[in-house]
C-alpha positions in Angstrom: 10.4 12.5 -6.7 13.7 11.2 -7.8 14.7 8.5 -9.7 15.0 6.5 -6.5 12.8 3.4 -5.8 8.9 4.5 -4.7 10.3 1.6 -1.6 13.0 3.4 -0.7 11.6 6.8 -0.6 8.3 5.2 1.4 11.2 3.3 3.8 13.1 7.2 4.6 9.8 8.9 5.1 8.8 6.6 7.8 12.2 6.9 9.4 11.8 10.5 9.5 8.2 9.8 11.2 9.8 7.6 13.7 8.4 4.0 12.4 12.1 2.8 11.9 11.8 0.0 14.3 8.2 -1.7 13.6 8.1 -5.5 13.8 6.8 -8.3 11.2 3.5 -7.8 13.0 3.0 -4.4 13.6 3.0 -4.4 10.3 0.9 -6.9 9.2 -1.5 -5.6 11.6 -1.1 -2.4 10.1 -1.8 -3.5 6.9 -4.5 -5.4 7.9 -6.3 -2.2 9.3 -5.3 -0.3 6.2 -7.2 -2.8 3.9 -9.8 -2.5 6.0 -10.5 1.0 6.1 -9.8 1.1 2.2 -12.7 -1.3 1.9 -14.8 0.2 4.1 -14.1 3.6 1.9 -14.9 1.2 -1.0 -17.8 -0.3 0.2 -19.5 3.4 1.6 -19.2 4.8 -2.3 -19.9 2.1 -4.7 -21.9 -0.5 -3.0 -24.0 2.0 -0.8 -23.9 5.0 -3.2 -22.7 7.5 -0.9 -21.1 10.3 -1.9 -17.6 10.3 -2.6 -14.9 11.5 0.3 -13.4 15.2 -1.3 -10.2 13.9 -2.3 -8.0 16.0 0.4 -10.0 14.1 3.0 -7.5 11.9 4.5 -10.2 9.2 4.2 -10.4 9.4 0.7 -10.0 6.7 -1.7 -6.4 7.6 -3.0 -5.2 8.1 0.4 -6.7 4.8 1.7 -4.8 3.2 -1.2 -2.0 4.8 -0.5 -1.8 4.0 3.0 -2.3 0.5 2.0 0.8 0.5 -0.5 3.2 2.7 2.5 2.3 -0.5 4.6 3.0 -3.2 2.1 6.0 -1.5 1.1 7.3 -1.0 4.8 6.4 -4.8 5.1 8.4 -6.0 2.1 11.6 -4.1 2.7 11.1 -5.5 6.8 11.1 -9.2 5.0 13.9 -7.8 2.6 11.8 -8.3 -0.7 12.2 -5.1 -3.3 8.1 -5.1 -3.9 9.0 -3.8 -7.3 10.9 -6.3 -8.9 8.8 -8.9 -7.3 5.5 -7.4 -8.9 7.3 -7.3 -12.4 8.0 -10.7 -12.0 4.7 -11.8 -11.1 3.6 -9.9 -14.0 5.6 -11.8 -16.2 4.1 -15.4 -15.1 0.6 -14.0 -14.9 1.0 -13.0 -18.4 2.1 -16.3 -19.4 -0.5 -18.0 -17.1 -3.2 -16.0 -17.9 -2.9 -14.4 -21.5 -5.6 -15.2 -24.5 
């Protein structure tokens, strides 16, 4: 990768897939189902002990996260919020809120 933004290289890839024109709740709903099936994956290994997914399973952990994050990131940049600057400054008043 670049140095351009994980966003905006998450943003051209879905272009390129076709997803330029998804709507606030296509992508919620998205993201919705994303979480879900990443806690599902969650659930099957550490709760119920089953063995892990092989990682070049789509339905692996990583790619479960990482579907989760190409949602959230196509959400923020449809509600015009760079997710990177907002989670460094989130950071910054969870530290102050929450640091010993």
């Amino acid at each position: 990768m670049t140095d351009k933004k994980l966003q905006d290289v998450v943003i051209q890839s879905r272009k390129s897939w076709g997803f330029a024109d998804e709507d606030h709740m296509l992508l919620i709903c998205g993201l919705a189902a994303e979480v879900g099936e990443l806690a599902t994956a969650v659930r099957a290994q550490y709760v119920y002990n089953k063995p892990a997914i092989p990682e070049d399973d789509k339905s692996s952990l990583k790619h479960e996260m990482a579907d989760v994050l190409i949602y959230l990131y196509a959400l923020a940049e449809k509600c015009g919020v760079d997710l990177d600057s907002a989670v460094l400054s989130k950071l910054e008043i969870n530290n102050k809120r929450f640091k010993k």
